[in-house]
C-alpha positions as CSV (number, residue, x, y, z in Angstrom):
1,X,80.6,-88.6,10.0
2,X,83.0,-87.5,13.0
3,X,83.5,-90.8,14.1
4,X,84.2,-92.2,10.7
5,X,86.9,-89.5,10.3
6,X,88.0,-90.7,13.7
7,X,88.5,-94.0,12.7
8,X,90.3,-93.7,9.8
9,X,92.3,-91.7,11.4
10,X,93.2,-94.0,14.3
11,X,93.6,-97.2,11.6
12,X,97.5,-98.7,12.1
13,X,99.9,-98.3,9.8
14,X,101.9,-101.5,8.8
15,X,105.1,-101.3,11.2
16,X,108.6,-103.1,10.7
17,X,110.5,-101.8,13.6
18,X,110.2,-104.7,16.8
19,X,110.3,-102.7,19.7
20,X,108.1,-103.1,22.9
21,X,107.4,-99.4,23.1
22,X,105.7,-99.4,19.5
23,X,104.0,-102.8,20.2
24,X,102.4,-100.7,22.9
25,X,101.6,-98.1,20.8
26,X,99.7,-100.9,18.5
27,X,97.4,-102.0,20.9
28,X,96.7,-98.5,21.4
29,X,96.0,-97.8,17.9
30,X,93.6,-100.6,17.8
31,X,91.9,-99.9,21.0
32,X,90.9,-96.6,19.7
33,X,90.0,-98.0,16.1
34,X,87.3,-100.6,18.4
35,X,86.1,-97.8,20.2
36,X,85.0,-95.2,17.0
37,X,83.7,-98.3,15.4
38,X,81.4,-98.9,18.3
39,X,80.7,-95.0,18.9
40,X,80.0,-94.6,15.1
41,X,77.3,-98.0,15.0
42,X,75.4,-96.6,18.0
43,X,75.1,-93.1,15.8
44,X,73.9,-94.7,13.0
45,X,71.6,-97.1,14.5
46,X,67.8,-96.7,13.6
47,X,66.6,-96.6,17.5
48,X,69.3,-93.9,18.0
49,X,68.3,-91.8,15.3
50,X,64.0,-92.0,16.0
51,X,64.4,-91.5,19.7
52,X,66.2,-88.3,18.4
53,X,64.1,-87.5,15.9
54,X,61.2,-87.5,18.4
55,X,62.5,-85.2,20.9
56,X,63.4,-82.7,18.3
57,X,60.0,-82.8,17.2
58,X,58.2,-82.6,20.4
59,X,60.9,-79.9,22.1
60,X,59.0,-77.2,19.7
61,X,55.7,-78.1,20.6
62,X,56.2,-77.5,24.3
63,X,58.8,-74.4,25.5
64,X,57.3,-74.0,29.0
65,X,58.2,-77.9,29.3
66,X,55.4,-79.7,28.8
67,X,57.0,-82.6,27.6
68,X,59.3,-83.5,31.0
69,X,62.9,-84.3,30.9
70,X,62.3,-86.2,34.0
71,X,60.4,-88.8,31.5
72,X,63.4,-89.4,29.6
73,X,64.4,-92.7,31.2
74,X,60.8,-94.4,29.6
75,X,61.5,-92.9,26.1
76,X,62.9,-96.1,24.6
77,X,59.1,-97.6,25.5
78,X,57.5,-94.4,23.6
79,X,59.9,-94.0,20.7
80,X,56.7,-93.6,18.5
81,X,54.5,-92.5,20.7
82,X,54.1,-88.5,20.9
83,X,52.4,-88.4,24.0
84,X,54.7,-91.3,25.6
85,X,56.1,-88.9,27.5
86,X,53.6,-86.1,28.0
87,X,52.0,-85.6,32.1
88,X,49.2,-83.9,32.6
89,X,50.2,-82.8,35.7
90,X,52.5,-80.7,33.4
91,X,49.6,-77.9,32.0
92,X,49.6,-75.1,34.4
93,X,46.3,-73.6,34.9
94,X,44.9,-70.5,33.9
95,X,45.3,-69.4,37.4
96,X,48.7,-70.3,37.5
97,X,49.3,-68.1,34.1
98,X,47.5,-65.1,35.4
99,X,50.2,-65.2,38.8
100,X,52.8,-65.3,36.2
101,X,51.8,-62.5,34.5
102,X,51.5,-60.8,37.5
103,X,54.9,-61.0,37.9
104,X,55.7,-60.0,34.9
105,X,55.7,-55.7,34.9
106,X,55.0,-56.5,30.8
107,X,52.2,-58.6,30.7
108,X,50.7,-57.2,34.0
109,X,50.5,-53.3,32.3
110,X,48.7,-55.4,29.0
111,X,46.3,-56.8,30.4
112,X,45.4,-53.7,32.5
113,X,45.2,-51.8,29.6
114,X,43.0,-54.8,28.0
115,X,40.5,-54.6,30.7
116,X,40.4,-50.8,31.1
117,X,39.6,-50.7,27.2
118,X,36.8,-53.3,27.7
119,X,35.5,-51.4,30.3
120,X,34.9,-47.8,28.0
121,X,34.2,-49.8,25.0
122,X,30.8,-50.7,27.3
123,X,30.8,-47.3,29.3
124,X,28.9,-44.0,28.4
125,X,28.2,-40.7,29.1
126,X,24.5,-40.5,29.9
127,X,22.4,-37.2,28.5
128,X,18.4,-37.1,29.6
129,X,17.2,-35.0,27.2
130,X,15.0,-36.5,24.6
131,X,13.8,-39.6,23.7
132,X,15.4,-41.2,20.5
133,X,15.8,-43.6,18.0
134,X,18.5,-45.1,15.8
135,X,18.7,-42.9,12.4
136,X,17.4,-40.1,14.5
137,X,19.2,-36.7,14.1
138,X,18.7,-34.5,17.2
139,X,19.7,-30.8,16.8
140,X,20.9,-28.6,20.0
141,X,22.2,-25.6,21.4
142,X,23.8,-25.9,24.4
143,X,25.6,-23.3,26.9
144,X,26.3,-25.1,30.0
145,X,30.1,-25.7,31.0
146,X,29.3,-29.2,31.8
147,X,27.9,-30.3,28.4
148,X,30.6,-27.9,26.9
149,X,33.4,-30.0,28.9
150,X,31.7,-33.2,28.2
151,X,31.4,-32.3,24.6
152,X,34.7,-31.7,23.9
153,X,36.2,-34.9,26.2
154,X,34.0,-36.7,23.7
155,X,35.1,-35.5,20.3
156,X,38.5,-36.0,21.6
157,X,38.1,-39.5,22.0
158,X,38.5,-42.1,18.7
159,X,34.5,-42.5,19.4
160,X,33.1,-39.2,19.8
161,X,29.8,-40.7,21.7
162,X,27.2,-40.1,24.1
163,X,24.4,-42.2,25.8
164,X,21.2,-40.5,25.0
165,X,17.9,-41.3,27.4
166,X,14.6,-39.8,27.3
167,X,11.7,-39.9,30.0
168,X,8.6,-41.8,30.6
169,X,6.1,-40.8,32.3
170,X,4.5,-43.2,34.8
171,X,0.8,-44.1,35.4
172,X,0.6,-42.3,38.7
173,X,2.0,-39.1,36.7
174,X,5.9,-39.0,38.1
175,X,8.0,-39.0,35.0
176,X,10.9,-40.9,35.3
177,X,14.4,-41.2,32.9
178,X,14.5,-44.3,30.6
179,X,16.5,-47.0,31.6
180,X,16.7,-47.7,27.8
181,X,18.3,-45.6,25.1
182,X,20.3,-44.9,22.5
183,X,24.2,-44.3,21.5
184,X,24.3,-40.3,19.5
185,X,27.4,-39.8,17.6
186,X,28.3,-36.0,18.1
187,X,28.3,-35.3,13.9
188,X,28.5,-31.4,14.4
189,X,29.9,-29.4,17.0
190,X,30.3,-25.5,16.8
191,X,29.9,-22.3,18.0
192,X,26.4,-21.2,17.4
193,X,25.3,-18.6,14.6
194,X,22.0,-17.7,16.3
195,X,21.5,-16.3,20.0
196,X,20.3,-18.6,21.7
197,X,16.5,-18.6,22.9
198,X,14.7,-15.6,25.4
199,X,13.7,-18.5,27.6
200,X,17.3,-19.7,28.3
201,X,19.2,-18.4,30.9
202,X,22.1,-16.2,30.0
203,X,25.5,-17.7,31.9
204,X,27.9,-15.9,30.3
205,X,28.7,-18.8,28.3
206,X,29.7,-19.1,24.4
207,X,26.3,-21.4,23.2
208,X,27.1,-24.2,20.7
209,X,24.9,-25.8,18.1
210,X,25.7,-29.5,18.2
211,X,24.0,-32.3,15.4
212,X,23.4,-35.8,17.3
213,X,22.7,-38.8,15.0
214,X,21.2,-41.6,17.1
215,X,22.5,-45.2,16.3
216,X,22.9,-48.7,18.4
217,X,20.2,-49.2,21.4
218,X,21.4,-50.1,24.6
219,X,20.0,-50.7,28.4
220,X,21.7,-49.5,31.4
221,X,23.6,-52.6,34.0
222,X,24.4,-51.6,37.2
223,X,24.3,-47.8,39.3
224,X,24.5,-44.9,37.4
225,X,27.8,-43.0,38.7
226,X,28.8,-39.2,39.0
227,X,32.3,-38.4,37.6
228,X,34.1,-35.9,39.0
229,X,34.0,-33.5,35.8
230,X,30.2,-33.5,36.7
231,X,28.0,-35.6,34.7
232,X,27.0,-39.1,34.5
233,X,28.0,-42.4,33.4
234,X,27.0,-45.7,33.5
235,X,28.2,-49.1,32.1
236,X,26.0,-50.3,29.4
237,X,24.7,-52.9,27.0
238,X,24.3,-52.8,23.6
239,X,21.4,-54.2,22.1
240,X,21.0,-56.3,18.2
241,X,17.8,-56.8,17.1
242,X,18.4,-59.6,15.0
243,X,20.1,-60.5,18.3
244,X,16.9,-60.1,20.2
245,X,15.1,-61.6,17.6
246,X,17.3,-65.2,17.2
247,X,17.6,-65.3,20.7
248,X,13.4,-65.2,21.3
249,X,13.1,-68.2,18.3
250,X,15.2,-70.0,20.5
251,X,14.0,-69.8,23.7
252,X,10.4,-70.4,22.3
253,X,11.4,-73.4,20.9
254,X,12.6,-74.8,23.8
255,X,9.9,-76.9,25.4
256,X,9.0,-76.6,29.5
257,X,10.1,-79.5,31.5
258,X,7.1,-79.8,32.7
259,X,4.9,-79.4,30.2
260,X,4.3,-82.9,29.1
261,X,1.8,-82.3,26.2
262,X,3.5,-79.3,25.0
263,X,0.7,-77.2,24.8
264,X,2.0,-74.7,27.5
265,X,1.3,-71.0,27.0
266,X,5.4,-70.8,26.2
267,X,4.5,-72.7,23.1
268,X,1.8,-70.4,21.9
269,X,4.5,-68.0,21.2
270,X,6.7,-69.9,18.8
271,X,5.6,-68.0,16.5
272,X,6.0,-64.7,17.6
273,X,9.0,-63.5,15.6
274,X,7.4,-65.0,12.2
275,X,4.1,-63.0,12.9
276,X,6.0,-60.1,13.8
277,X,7.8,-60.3,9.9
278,X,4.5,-61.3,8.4
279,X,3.3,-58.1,10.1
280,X,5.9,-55.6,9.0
281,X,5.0,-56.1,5.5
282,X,1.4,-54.5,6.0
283,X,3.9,-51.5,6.0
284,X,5.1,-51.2,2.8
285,X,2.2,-53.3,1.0
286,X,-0.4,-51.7,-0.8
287,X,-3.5,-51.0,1.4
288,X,-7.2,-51.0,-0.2
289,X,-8.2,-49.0,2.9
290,X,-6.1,-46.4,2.1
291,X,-6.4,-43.5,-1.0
292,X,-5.5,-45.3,-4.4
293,X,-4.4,-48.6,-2.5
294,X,-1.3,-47.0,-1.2
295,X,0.8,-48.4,1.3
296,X,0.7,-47.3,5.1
297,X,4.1,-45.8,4.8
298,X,3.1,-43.9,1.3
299,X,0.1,-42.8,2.8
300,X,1.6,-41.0,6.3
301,X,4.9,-39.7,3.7
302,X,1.7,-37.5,1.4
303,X,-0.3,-36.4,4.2
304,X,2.6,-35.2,6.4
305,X,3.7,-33.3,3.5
306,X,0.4,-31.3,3.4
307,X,1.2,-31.0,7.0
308,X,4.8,-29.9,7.3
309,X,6.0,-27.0,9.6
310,X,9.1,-25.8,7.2
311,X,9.2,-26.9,3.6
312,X,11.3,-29.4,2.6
313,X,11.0,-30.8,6.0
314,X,9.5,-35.0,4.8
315,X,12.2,-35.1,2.3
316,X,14.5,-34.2,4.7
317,X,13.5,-36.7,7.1
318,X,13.5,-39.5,4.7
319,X,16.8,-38.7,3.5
320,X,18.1,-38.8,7.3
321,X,16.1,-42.3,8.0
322,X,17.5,-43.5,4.7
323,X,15.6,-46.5,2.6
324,X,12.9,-49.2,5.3
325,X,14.2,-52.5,6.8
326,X,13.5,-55.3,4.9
327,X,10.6,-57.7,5.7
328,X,12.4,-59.9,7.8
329,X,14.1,-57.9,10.0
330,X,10.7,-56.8,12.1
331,X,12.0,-54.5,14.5
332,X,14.5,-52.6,12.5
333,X,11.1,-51.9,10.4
334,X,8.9,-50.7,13.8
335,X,12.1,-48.5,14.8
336,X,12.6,-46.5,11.3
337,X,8.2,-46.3,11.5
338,X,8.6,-44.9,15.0
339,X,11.3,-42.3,13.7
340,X,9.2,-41.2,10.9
341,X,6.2,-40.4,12.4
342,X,7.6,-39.3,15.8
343,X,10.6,-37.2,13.8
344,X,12.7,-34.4,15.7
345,X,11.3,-31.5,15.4
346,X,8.3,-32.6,16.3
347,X,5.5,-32.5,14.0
348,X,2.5,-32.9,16.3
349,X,0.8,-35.4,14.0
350,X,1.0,-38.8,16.1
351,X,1.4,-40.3,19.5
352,X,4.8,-40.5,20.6
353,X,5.7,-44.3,20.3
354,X,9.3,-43.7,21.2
355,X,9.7,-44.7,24.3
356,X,7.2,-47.5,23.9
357,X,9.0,-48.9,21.1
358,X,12.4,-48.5,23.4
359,X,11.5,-50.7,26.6
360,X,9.4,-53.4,24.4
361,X,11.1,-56.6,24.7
362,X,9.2,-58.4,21.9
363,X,9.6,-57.9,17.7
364,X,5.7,-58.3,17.5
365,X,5.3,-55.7,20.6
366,X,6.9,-53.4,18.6
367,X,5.3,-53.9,15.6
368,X,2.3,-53.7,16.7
369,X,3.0,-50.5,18.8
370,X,4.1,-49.0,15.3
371,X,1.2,-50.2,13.4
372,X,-1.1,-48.5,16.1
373,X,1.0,-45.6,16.0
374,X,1.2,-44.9,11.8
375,X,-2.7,-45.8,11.2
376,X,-3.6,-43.7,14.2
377,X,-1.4,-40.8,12.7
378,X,-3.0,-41.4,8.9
379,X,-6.8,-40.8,10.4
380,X,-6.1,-37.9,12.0
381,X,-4.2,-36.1,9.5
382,X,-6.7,-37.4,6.9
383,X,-9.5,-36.2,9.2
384,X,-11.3,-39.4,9.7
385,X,-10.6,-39.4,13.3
386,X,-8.8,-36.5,15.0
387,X,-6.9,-37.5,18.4
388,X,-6.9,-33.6,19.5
């Protein structure tokens, strides 16, 4: 539109006056009328206007300059082409990013605190104290400085956790801390409103009653490392049973190389995670073994109410543990058996499956260790077979 202003600007005017000074000026005149024609034809011409059209297009797309200006002489051959100019020579590499950031005081100080909130997201206080399992609530008095300090660094944080580990005692007799446990939320932290017991040793300290609810597993990677406040830590991982669960499918359904007829032991165990589900319903199905056909699960809940230390004490429990895992999810179903029939207090009326139920790596292990565990606890409360 400029140029056509131009030329009409510069278009003669019809002239009377001979004279060689304005016959100069004329050829002047139409000198510059020739040149806006030709500057406003090359603005409107369709080549002009795509080859444009195209860079303004692809200049968004790449602002670290992916698209080279030293390609600019081969854009008439690429005027449709949006890669006609692109070099792959051009990408910088991740490692090439992460020296940039480096230089950059910003970026440098984000990713730092990326990686150091990583790092706690996975890293936990560790407490060896009692075995326990997700839904769990574990009640405590404490009095010594180091569990006070830790306590309240804990509460202060956004996730006021712990790692809780139990122990295990080995077949020669040592007993040795799990390397398996569970995350406790601190639900309850105050100053206590009983003395604390005769058998504890008087420090001088305040004592505090603190209320731990158990809730996602977790195995310990790495060393175990002493801060300098005094107690542990350790990075961890967290474990999902349905996790655990898809992940053994999977790598039972994957055939050995070198088993040609497919009948290797491996194979046997395809089904392991469907017999494990088919299992867990012998939980909550009625029984004809058991008094009026009741299930296993009914059966332990009205004999351990005829056998309760503190009334109230089943309900309680059940209202802590919450409703039973459905069918399909078998090892949420042996975890919540294992909680109610190894509760905290201790009842005294079953083995303690805990820790088994803790370092098994299979859902029909675990099953079957709570199966064991509840029918074994139903005979000797009914009588039929005492364990002690």
């Amino acid at each position: 539109v400029r140029c056509a202003f131009v030329a009409a600007a510069c278009v003669p005017r019809p002239v009377t006056i001979h004279n060689p000074k304005v016959d100069v000026d004329m050829v002047s005149l139409r000198l510059c009328f020739l040149f806006s024609s030709a500057a406003a034809a090359t603005a409107f011409s369709p080549s002009h206007w795509i080859t444009t059209s195209h860079h303004r297009v692809a200049s968004p797309r790449s602002p670290t300059g992916i698209f080279s200006e030293a390609n600019s002489s081969d854009s008439a051959s690429n005027e449709f082409d949006d890669f006609g100019e692109f070099s792959s020579t051009q990408l910088a590499s991740s490692t090439d990013e992460e020296s940039s950031h480096a230089d950059d005081p910003f970026l440098s100080s984000l990713q730092s605190r990326v990686q150091q909130v990583e790092d706690q997201s996975n890293k936990l206080p560790l407490m060896i104290l009692d075995t326990m399992l997700p839904r769990q609530i574990l009640q405590i008095q404490i009095q010594h400085p180091t569990l006070k300090s830790l306590m309240k660094h804990r509460v202060g944080q956004e996730t006021p956790t712990i790692g809780m580990l139990g122990m295990a005692k080995l077949s020669t007799g040592q007993t040795v801390p799990l390397k398996t446990g569970v995350e406790v939320e601190i639900i309850h932290m105050d100053k206590a409103s009983d003395a604390p017991p005769s058998d504890t040793i008087d420090n001088g300290e305040q004592p505090w009653d603190i209320s731990l609810r158990a809730g996602r597993r977790f195995s310990i990677e790495g060393d175990v490392d002493k801060t300098l406040e005094g107690w542990t830590e350790a990075h961890v991982h967290f474990l999902d049973s349905s996790e655990e669960e898809e992940k053994e499918v999977q790598q039972f359904a994957k055939p050995s190389m070198d088993d040609v007829t497919g009948l290797s032991t491996s194979g046997a165990d395809r089904l392991s995670v469907a017999r494990a589900m088919s299992k867990s319903k012998s939980f909550t199905q009625p029984n004809m073994n058991m008094r009026n056909s009741a299930s296993l699960v009914d059966r332990w809940i009205e004999l351990a109410k005829e056998n309760e230390r503190q009334p109230g004490q089943i309900d309680a429990l059940l209202g802590q543990l919450g409703e039973i895992p459905p069918e399909h999810e078998p090892t949420e179903r042996a975890l919540w058996v294992g909680a109610l029939i190894n509760p905290l207090p201790s009842m005294g009326v079953a083995m303690e499956i805990r820790p088994a139920l803790l370092v098994s790596k299979k859902a029909e292990e675990r099953v079957q260790i709570a199966m064991e565990g509840i029918l074994k606890s139903i005979k000797h409360m009914d009588g039929s077979a005492r364990m002690w």
